[in-house]
N, C-alpha and C positions, 0 to 999 in steps of 0.2 A: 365874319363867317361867310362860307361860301357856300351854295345850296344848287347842284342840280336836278331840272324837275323840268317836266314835259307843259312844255308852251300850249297855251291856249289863245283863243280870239284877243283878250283882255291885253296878250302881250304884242299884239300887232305893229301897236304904234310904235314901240320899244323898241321890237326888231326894228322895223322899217327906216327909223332914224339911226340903227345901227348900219344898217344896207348901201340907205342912201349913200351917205360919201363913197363909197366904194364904186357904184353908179355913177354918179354926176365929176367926179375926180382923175378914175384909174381904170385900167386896162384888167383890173383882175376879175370885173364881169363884167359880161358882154351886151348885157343892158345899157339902153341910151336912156332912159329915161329910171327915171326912181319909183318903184311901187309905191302905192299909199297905202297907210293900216287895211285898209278895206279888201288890196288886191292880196295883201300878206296874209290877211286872216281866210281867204280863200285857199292858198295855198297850203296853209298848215292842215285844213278839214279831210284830208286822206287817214281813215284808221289803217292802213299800213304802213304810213309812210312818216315815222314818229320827225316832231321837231324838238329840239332842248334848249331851255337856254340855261342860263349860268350866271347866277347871282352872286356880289359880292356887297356884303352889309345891304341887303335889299333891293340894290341896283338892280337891273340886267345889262352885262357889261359883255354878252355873247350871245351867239345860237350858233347849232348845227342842226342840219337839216339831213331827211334823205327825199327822194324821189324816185321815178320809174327810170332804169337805164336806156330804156327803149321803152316804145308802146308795147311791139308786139310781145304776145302773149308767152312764147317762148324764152324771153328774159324776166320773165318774173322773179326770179331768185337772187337776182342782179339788182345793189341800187347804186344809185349815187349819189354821192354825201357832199356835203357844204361846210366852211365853217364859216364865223365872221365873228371877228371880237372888235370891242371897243376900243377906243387907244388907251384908254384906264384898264383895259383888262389885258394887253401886250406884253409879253417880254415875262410874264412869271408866272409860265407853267398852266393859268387857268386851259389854252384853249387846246391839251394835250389833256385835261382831266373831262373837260367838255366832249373832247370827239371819240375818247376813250370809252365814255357812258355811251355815246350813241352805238357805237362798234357794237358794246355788249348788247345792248337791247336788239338789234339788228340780229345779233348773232339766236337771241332765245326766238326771235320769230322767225326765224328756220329759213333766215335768209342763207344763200351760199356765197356772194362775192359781195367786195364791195369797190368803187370804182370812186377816186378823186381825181374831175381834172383841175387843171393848175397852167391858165395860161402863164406865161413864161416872158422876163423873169419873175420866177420869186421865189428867193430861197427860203425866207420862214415857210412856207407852205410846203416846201421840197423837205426841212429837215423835217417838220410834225409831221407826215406821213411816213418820213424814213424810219423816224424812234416808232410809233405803235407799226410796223411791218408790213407797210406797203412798200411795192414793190414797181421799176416802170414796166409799164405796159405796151411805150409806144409813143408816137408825140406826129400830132397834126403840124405841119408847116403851113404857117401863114392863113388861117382860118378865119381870122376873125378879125377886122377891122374896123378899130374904134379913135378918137383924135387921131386921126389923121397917119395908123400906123396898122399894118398888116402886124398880127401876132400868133407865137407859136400855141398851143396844147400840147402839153402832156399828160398823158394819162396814168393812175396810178393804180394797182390793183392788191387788192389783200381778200385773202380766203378767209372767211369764216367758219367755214365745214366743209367735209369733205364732200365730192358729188360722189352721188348713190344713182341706180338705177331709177330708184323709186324716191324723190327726193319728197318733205313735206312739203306741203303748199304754207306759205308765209303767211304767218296769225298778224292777226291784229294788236298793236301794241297796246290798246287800253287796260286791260289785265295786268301785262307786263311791266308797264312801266312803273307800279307805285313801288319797286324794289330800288328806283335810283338810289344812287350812291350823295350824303351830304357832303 
C-alpha cells in the first residue's frame, strides 16, 4: 500500500538518510555536507512551506518539499519544490504521485508558481517535470561546483493559477493538507 501524508519532525531521520546519498555521492544537490535529522526537522517547521513524504508498505521511500523562491517578500506566491525518492521507491511512478500531491496542496494554498531546479544532467528529473507541465524557464551555466566540476541549472516553471491583480496571500497548509490523496 502506498500512503501520501505531510511529514513531520518524527520523519526527519528518514528523510535525512534519504538526502544524504544524494549529498555525499552526486552533483544533484549542491550541498557538501549531509544534514542531520535535527537540521531536517528544522527545515520542515515552515507552516507554509508543506513537506510530503511517500510510504510504501510503511516505509518512507520519498519526500518533496517546497520552500521560499527568494526571500524578498515580493515572491511570496512563488516556491520551490524538491523531490528525492529512495532507490526502492525509483522507476514506478511513486515520485510523480508524490510531487503530483505537493503541486495540489501548493496549488489550494494560493500559491501562484512553482519553480524546479534540476542541476544538469538529469533526465529522470527533466521527464517528471515535463509529464505534471512544467515548463523551461532558463538554465544557469556553470553555477555550481561540486567534485571537482562546474555544473549547469535548469530551471523549471509551472503555473498554478493564474496571476490576479489582487492575488491571495498563501495559507498555511495545516488545514489543507489532511485531504492527501492514499
Amino acid at each position: 500500500m502506498v500512503l501520501i501524508r505531510t511529514a513531520g519532525a518524527a520523519d526527519a531521520a528518514a528523510i535525512a538518510a534519504i538526502y544524504g546519498p544524494y549529498v555525499e555521492t552526486t552533483r544533484i544537490s549542491f550541498e557538501e555536507v549531509a544534514p542531520d535529522a535535527a537540521e531536517m526537522a528544522r527545515r520542515m517547521a515552515s507552516p507554509l512551506h508543506p513537506w510530503l513524504v511517500i510510504e510504501q508498505d510503511g516505509a518512507i521511500v520519498g519526500y518533496a518539499s517546497s520552500s521560499p523562491y527568494h526571500r524578498r517578500r515580493a515572491y511570496r506566491w512563488t516556491v520551490e519544490t524538491s523531490i528525492y525518492l529512495a532507490p526502492e521507491g525509483q522507476g514506478r511512478g511513486l515520485g510523480q504521485e508524490l510531487l503530483t500531491a505537493l503541486l495540489d496542496l501548493l496549488t489550494r494554498q494560493d500559491y501562484v508558481t512553482a519553480i524546479g531546479a534540476i542541476a544538469l544532467p538529469n533526465a529522470a528529473s527533466i521527464g517528471l517535470h515535463e509529464r505534471l507541465g512544467f515548463t523551461p524557464a532558463g538554465t544557469y551555466r556553470g553555477v555550481g561546483f561540486k567534485f571537482g566540476e562546474w555544473t549547469d541549472v535548469s530551471l523549471w516553471q509551472k503555473d498554478l493559477a493564474p496571476r490576479t491583480a489582487t492575488p491571495q496571500e498563501p495559507l498555511s497548509f495545516g488545514d489543507l493538507s489532511a485531504s492527501l490523496r492514499a
